[in-house]
N, C-alpha and C positions, 0 to 999 in steps of 0.2 A: 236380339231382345225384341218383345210383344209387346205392344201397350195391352194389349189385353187375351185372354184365354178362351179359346173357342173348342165348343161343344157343339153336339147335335141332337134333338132329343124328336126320336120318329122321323127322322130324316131333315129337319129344320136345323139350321144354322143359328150356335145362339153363340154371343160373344161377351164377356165378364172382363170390365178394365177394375181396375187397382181402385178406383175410388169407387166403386158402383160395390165392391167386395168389402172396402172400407168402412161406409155407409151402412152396407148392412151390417156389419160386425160393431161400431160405434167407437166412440175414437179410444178406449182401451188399451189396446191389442196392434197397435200400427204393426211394430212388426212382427206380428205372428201374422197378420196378414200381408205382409211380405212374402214370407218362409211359405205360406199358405200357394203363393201364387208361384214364387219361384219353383217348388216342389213340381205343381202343375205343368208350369212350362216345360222343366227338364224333362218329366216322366212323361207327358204326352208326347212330346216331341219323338220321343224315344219308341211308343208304341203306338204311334199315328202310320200306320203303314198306306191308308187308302183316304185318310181324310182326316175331319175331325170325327173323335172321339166319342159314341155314343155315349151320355153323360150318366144312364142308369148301369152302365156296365164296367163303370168304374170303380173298383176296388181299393183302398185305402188302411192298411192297418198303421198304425202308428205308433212308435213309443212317446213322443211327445205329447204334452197336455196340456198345451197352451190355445186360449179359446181360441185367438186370432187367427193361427192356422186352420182349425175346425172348422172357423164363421167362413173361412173364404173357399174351402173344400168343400161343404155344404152347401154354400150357394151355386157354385158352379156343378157339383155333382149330382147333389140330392143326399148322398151320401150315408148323412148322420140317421136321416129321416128313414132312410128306408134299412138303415142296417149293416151299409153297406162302410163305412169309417168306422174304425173303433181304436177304442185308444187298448194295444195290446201289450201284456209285459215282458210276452216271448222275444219282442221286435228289440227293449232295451240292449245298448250293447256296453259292458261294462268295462269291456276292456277298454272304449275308447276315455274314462276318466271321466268323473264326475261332470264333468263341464261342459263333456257331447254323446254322453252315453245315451240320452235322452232323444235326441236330435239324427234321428234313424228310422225310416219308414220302406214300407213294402208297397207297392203299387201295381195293381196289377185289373189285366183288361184282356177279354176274353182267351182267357189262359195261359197266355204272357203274366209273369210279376220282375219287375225290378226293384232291388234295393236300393235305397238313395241313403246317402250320409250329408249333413251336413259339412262341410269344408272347417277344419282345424284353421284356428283362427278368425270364421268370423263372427262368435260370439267368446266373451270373454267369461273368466271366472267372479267380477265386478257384478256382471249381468245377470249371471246363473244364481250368483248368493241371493243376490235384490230380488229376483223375481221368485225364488222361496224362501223368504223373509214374511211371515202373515204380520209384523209388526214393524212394518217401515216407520222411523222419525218421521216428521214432515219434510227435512233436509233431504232423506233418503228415497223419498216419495221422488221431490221433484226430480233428483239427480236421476234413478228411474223412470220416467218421465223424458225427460230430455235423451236418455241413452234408446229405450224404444223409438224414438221416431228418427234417433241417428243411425238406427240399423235401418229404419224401414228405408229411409232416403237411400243408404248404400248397398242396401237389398238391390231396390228398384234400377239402380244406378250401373249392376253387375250382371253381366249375362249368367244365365243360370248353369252354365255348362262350367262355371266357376263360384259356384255357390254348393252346389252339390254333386259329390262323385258317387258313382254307379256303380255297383259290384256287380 
């Protein structure tokens, strides 16, 4: 595991820890900026052959559409801004069941792409209702609330090579 995720942009070395991706994203989205970082660590890890990772030549399609993952993709890549992250609905995968069909992305860098899945069971169907719920009680606000930043804690807590498998 990383405390933080390192790019290059023009040959500079630049590095993005968890709270500096937090901060920009605002406390929201804890764990989508988890999933944001973990994503990162697995796939670069994966297609870092000579270094770190030119950060404009990173590629990102996405079924999921959660800001947190974006904010922390964005900042580390550039991504959103230049065109290069898009939330895609080719990338959904339905067979895996409402509750990680969503939670599937393509990442890819200078010609290389890998798919990552989320891991079965580390978001539950508790979390997936709540966070497409536009009419949370206040009960249900906090209880979401509280379950976001229990993912982000045991996001951060998991190496990524067990948070996300690779096709």
């Amino acid at each position: 595991m990383s405390d933080s995720i390192q790019v290059q942009e023009q040959g500079q070395a630049i590095a993005f820890s968890f709270d500096e991706m937090l901060r920009y994203s605002g406390p929201g989205s804890p764990g989508g900026v988890a999933l944001g970082f973990k994503l990162m660590e697995r796939a670069f890890a994966l297609l870092d052959l000579d270094g770190p990772l030119e950060r404009r030549e990173v590629v990102i399609d996405a079924a999921f559409r959660g800001p947190g993952a974006r904010d922390a993709c964005e900042l580390v890549t550039r991504g959103l801004t230049d065109g290069r992250y898009v939330v895609d609905p080719t990338v959904v995968r339905p067979e895996r069941g409402h509750t990680l069909e969503t939670f599937a992305f393509r990442v890819g860098y200078r010609g290389r792409t890998l798919s990552l899945l989320l891991r079965e069971g580390t978001v539950t169907d508790e979390f997936v209702a709540l966070a497409q719920n536009p009419a949370l009680t206040p009960d249900e606000l906090e209880r979401f609330t509280a379950m976001k930043q229990e993912l982000a804690d045991r996001l951060m807590a998991t190496a990524a090579d067990e948070v996300f498998d690779v096709e």
